[in-house]
Structure formats: structure tokens, C-alpha cells
DRENTORKOL-3810 file (N, C-alpha, C; in nm, 4 decimals):
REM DRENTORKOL-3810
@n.u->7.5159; n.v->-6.8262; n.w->9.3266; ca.u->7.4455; ca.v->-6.9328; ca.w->9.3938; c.u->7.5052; c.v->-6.9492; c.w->9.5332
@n.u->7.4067; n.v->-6.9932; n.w->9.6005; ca.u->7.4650; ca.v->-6.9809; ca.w->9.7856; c.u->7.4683; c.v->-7.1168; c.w->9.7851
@n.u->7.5507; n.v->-7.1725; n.w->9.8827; ca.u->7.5365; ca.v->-7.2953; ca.w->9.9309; c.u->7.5579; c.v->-7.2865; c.w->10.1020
@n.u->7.4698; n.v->-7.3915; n.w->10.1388; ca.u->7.4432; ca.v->-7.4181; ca.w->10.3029; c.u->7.4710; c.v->-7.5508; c.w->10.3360
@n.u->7.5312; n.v->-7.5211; n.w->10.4693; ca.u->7.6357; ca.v->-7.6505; ca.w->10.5156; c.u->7.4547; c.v->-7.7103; c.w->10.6294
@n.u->7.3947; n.v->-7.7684; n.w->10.5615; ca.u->7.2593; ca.v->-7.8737; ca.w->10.6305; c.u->7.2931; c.v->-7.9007; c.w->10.7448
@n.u->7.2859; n.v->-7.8960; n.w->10.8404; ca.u->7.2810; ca.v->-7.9888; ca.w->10.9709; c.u->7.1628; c.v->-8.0566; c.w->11.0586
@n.u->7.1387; n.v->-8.1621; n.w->11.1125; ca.u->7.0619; ca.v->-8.2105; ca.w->11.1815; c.u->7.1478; c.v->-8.2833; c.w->11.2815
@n.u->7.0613; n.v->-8.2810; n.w->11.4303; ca.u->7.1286; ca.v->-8.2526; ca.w->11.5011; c.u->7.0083; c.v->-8.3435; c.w->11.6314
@n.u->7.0258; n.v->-8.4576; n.w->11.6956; ca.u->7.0085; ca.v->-8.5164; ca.w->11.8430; c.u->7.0044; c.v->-8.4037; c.w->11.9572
@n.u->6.9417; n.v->-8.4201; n.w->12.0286; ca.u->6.9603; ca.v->-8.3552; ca.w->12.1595; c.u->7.0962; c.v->-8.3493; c.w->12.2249
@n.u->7.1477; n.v->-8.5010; n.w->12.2061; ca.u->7.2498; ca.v->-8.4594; ca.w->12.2572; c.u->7.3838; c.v->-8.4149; c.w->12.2043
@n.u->7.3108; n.v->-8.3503; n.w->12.0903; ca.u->7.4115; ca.v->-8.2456; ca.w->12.0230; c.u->7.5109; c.v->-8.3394; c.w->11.8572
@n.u->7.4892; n.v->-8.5041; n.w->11.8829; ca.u->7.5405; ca.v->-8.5591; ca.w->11.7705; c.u->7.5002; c.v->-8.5395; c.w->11.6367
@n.u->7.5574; n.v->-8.4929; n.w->11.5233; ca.u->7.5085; ca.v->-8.4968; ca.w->11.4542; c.u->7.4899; c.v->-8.5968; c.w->11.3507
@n.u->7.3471; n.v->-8.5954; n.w->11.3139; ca.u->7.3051; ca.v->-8.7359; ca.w->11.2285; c.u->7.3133; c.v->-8.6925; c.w->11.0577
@n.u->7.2922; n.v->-8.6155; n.w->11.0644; ca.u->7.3196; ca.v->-8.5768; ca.w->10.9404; c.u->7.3753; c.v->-8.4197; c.w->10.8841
@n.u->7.4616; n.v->-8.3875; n.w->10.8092; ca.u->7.5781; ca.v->-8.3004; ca.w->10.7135; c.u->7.5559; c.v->-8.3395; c.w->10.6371
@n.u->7.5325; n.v->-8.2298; n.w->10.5671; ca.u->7.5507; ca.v->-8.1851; ca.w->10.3906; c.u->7.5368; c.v->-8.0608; c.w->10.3134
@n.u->7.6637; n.v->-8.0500; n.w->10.2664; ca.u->7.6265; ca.v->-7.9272; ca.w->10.1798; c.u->7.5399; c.v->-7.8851; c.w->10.0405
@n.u->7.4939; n.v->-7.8065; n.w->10.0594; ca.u->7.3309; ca.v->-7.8000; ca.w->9.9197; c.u->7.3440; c.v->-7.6620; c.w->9.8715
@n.u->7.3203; n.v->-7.6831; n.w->9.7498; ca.u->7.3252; ca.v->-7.5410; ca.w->9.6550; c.u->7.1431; c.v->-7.4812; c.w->9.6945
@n.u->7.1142; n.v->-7.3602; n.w->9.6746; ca.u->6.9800; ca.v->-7.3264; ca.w->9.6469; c.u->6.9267; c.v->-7.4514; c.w->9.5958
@n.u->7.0036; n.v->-7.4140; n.w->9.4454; ca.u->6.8650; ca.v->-7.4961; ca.w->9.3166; c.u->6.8594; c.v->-7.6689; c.w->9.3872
@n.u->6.9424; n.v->-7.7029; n.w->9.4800; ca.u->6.9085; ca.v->-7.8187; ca.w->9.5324; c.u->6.8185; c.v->-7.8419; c.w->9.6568
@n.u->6.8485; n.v->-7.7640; n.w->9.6769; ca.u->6.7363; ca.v->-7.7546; ca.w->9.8058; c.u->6.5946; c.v->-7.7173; c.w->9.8220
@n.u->6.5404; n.v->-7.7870; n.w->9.7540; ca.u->6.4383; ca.v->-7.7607; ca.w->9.7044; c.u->6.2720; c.v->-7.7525; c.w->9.7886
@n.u->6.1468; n.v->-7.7756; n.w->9.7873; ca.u->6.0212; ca.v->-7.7885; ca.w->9.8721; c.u->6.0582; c.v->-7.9221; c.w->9.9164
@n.u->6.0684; n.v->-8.0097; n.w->9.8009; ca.u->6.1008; ca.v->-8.1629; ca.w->9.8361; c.u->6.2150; c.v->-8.2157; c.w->9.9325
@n.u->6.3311; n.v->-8.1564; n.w->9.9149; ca.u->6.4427; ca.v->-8.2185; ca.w->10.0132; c.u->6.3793; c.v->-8.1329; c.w->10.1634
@n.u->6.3290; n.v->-8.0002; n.w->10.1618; ca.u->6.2972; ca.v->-7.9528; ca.w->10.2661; c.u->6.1736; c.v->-8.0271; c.w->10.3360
@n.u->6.1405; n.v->-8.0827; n.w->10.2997; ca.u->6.0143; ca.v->-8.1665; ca.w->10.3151; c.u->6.0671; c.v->-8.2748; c.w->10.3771
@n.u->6.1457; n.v->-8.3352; n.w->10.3546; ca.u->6.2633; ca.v->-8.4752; ca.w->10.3753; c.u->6.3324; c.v->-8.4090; c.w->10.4839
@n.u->6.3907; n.v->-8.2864; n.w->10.4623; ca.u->6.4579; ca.v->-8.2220; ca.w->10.6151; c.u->6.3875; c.v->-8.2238; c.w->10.7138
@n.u->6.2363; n.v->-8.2164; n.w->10.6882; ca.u->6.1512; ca.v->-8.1740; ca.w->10.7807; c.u->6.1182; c.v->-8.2974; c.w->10.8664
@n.u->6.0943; n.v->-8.4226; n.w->10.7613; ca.u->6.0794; ca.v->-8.5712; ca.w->10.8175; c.u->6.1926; c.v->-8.6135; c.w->10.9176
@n.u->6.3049; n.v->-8.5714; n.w->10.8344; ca.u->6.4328; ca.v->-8.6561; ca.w->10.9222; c.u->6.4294; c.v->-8.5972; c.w->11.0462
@n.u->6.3851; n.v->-8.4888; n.w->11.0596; ca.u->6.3824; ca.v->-8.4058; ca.w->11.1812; c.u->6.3206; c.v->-8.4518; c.w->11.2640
@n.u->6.1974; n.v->-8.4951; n.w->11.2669; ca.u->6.0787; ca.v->-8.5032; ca.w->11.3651; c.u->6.1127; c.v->-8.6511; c.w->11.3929
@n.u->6.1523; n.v->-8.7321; n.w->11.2585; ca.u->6.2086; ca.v->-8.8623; ca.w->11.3130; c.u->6.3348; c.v->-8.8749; c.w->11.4100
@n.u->6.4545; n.v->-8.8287; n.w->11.3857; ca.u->6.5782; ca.v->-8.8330; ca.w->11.4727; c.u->6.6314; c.v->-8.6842; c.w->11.5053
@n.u->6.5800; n.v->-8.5771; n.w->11.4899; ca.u->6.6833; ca.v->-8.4956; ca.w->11.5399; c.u->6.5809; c.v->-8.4057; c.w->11.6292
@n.u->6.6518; n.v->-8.3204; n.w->11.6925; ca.u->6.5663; ca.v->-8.1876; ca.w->11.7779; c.u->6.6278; c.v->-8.0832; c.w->11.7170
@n.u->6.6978; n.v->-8.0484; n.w->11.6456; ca.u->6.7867; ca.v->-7.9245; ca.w->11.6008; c.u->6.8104; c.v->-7.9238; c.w->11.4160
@n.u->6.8102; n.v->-7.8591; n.w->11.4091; ca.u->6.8178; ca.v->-7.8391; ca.w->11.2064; c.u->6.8794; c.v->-7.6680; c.w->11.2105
@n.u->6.9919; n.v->-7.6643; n.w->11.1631; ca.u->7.0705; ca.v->-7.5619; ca.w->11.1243; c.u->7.1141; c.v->-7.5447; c.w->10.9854
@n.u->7.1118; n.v->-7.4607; n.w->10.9304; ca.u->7.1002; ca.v->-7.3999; ca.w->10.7806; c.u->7.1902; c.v->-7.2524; c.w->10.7579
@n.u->7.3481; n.v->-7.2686; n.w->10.7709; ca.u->7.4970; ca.v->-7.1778; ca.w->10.7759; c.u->7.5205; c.v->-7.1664; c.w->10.6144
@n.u->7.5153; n.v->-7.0455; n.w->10.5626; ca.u->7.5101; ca.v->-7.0271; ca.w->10.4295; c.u->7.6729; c.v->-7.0328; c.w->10.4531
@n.u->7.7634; n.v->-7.1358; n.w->10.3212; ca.u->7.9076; ca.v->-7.1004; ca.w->10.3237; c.u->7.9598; c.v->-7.0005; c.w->10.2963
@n.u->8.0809; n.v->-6.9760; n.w->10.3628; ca.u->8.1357; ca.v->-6.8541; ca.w->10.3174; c.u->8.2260; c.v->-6.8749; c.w->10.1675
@n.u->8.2897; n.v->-6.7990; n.w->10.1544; ca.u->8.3645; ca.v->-6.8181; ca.w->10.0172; c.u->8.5005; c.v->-6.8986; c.w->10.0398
@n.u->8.5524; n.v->-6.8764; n.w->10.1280; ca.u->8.6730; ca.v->-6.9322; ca.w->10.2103; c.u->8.6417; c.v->-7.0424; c.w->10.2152
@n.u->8.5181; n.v->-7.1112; n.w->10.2937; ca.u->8.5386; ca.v->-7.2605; ca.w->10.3273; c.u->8.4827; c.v->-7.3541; c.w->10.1949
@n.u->8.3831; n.v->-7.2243; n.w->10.1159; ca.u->8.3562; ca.v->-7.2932; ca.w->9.9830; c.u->8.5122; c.v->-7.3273; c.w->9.8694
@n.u->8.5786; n.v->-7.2305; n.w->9.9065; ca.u->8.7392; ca.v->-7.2485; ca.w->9.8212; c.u->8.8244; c.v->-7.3983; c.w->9.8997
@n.u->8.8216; n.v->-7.4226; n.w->10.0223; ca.u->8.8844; ca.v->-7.5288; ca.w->10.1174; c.u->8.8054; c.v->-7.6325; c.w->10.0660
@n.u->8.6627; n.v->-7.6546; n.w->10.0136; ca.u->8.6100; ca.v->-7.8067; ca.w->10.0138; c.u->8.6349; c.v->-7.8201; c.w->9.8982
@n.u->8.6501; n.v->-7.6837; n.w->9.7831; ca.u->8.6041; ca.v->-7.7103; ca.w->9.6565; c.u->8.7551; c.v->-7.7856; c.w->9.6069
@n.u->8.8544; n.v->-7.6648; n.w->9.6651; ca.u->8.9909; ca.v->-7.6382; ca.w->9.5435; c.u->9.0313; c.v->-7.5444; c.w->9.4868
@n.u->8.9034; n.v->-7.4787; n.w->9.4138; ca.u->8.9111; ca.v->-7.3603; ca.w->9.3103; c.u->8.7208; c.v->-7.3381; c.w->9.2466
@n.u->8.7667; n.v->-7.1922; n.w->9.2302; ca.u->8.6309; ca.v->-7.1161; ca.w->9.2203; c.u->8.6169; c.v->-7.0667; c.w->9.1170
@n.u->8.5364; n.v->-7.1089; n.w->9.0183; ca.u->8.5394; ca.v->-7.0590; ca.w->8.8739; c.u->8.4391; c.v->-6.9533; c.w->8.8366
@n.u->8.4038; n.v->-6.8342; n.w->8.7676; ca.u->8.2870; ca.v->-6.7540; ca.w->8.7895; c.u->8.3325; c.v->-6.7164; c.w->8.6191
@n.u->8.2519; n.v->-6.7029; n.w->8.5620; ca.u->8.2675; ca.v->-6.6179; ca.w->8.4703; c.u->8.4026; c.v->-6.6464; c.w->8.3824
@n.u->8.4798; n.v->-6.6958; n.w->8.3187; ca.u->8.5985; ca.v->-6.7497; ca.w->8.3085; c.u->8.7019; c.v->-6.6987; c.w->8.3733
@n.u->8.7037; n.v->-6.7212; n.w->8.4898; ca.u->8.7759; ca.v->-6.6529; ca.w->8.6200; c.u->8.7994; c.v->-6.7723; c.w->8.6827
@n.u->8.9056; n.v->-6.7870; n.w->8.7435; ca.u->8.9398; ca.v->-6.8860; ca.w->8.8382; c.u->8.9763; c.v->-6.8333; c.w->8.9716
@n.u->8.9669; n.v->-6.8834; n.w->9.0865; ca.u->9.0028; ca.v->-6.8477; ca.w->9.2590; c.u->9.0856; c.v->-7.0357; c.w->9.2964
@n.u->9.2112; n.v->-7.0052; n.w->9.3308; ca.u->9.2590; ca.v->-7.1028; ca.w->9.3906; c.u->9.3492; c.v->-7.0319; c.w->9.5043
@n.u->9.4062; n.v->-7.1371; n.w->9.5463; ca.u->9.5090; ca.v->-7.1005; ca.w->9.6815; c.u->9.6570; c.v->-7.1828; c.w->9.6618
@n.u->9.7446; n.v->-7.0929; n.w->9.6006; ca.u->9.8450; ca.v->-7.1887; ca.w->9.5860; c.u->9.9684; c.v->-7.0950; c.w->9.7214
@n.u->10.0553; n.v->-7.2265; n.w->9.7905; ca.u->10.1420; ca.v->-7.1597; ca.w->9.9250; c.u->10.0727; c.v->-7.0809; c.w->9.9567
@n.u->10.0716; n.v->-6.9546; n.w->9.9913; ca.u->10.0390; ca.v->-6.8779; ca.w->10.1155; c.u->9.9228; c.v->-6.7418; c.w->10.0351
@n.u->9.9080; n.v->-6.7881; n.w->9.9309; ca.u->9.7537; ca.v->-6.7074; ca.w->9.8832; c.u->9.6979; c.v->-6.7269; c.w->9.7922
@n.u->9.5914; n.v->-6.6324; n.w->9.8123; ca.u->9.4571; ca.v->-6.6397; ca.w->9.7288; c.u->9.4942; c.v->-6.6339; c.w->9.5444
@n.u->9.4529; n.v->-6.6688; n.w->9.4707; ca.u->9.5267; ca.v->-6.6193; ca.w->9.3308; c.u->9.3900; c.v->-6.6708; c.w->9.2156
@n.u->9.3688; n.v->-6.5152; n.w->9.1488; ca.u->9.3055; ca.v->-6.4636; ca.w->9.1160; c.u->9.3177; c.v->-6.4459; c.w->8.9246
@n.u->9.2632; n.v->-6.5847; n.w->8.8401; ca.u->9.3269; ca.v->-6.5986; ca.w->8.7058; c.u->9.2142; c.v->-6.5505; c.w->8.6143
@n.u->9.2406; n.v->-6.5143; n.w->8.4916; ca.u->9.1664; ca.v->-6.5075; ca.w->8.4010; c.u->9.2035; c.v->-6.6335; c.w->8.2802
@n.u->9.1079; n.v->-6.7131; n.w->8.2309; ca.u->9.1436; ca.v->-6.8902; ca.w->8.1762; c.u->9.2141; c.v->-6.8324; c.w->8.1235
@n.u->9.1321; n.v->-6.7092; n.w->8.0152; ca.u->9.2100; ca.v->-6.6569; ca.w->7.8702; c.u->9.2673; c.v->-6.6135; c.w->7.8319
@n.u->9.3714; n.v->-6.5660; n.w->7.9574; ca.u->9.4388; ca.v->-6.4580; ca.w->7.9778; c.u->9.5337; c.v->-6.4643; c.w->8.0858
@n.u->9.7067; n.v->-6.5058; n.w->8.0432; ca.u->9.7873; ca.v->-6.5620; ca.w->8.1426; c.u->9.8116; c.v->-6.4449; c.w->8.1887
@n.u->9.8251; n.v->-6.3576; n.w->8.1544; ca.u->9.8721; ca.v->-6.1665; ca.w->8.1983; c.u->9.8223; c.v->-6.1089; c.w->8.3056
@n.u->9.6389; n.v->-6.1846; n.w->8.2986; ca.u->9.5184; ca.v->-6.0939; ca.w->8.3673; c.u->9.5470; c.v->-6.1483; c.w->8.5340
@n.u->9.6411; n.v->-6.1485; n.w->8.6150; ca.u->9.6664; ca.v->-6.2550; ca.w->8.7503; c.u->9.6379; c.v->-6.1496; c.w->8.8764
@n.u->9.5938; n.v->-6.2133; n.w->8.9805; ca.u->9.5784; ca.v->-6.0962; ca.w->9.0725; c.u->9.6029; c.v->-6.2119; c.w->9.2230
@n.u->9.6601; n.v->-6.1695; n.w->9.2821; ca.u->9.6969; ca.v->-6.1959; ca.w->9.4058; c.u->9.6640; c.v->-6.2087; c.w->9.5541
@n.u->9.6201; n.v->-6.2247; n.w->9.6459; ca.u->9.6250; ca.v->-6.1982; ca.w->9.8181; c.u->9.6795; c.v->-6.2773; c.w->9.9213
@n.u->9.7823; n.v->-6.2426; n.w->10.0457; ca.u->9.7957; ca.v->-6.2954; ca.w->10.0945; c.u->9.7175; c.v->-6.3528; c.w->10.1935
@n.u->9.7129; n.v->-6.4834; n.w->10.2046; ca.u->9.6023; ca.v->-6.5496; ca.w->10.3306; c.u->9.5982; c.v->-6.4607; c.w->10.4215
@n.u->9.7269; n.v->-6.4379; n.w->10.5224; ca.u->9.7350; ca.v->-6.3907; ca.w->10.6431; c.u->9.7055; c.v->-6.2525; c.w->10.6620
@n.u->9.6654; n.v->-6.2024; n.w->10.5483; ca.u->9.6156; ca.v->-6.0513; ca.w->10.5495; c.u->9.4689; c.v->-6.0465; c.w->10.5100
@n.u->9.4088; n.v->-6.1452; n.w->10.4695; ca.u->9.2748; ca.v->-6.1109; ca.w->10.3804; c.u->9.1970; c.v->-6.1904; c.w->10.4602
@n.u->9.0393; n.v->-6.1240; n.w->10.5165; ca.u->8.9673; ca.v->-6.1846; ca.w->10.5661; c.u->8.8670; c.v->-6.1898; c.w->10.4756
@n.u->8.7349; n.v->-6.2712; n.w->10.5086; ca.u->8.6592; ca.v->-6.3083; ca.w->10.4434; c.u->8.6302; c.v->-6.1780; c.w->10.3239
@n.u->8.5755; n.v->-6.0370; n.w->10.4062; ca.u->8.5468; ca.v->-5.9518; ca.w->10.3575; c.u->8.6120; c.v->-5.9018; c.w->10.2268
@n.u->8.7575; n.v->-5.8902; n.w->10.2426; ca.u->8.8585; ca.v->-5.8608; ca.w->10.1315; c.u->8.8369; c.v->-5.9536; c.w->10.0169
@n.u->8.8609; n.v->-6.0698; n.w->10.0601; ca.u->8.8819; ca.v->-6.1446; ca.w->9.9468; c.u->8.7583; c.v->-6.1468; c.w->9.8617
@n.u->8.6432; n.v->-6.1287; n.w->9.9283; ca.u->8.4836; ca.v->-6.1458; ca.w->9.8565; c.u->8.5127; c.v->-6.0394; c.w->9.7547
@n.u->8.5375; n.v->-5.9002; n.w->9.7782; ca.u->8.5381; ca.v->-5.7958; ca.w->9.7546; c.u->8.6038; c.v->-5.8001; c.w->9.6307
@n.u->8.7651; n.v->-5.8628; n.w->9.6811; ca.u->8.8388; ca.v->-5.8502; ca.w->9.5472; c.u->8.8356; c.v->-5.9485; c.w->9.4456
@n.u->8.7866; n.v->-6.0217; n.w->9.4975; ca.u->8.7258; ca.v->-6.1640; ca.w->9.3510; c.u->8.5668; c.v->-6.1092; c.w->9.2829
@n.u->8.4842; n.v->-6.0920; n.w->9.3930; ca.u->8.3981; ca.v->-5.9953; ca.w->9.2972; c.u->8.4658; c.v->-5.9045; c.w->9.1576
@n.u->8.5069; n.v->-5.8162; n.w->9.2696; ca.u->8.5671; ca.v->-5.6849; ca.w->9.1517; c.u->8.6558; c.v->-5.7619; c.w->9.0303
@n.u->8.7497; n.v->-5.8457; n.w->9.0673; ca.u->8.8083; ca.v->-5.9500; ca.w->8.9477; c.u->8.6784; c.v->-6.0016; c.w->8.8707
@n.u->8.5844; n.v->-6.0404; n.w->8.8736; ca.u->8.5053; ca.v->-6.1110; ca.w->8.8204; c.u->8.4570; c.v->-5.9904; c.w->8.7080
@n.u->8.3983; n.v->-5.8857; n.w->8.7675; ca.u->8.3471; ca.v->-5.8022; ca.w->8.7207; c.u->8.4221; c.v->-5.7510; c.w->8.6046
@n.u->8.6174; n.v->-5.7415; n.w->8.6309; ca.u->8.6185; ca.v->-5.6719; ca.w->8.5599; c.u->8.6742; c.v->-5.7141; c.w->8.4003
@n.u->8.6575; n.v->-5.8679; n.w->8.4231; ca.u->8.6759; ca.v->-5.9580; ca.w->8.3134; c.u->8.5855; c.v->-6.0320; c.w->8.2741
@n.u->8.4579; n.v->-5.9887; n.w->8.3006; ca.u->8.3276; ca.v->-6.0578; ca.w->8.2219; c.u->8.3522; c.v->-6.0125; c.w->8.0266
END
């Protein structure tokens, strides 16, 4: 599931309204309501699918499959619930978005 950081947005750039929305929430109806709030107060509407990174910073921790993603000191850490053994690692300062997608995927995958 994707989630998008909503924005609406004044001319002069203030924004009136933030919020983050899953797909299944964002529906004809709220887009319909995006569409109102728009024409009522804003000139601008932006729609930034999150990345996994800033989805891990608002959330805490990322659960998929009985898989967990948290950030404890200085990295990424990569659990299986059922399984204290199954642990996998990254350091922040080395892993960009790309890596880490990559290697929590492949973790996910390989403990379904």
C-alpha cells in the first residue's frame, strides 16, 4: 500500500492543508473534497507518494508480513516476530532509500 503526503497550498505558498492518506483512503469521495477545498482556498494541490524512510520516521516501525523494520542508534534493523535468530541489519549512513527498499523487500520475501 502507498501512502501520499496531501498538500494544498495558497498562492502564497502557505499551506492550508497536510495529510498523509493510504490508497484505500483516498478515495473518489475525499478526492472530490480535495477538489472542493481547492477551488475554495488553495491554487496548488500536490500528491508526493512517501518514501519508506520518512514512512519509518512518522511511523516508528514497519511491519509486513510478520517482519518488523525499526531504527534503533545508528540503523535500520530488520526482525522476524517469530524468530529472534532471523535479524538483519543496515547502517543509516550507508543506506539510501534504494538499499534499504531492496533489502527489506528481499527480508520480507524471504520469511513469508
Amino acid at each position: 500500500m502507498q501512502n501520499y503526503l496531501v498538500t494544498l497550498r495558497k498562492s502564497d505558498g502557505r499551506a492550508v492543508f497536510e495529510e498523509y492518506l493510504a490508497d484505500s483512503e483516498f478515495d473518489a469521495k475525499q478526492k472530490a473534497n480535495a477538489a472542493y477545498i481547492l477551488e475554495a482556498v488553495a491554487t496548488e494541490v500536490s500528491l508526493i507518494p512517501e518514501t519508506l524512510i520518512q514512512e519509518l520516521a512518522r511511523i516508528g516501525e514497519i511491519r509486513n508480513g510478520g517482519c518488523t523494520l525499526t531504527v534503533r542508534a545508528d540503523r535500520y534493523h530488520m526482525e522476524v516476530n517469530r524468530d529472534i535468530f532471523n535479524r538483519h541489519s543496515l547502517a543509516i549512513d550507508a543506506t539510501d532509500e534504494a538499499r534499504l527498499l531492496a533489502h527489506w523487500s528481499g527480508f520480507v520475501k524471504a520469511n513469508r
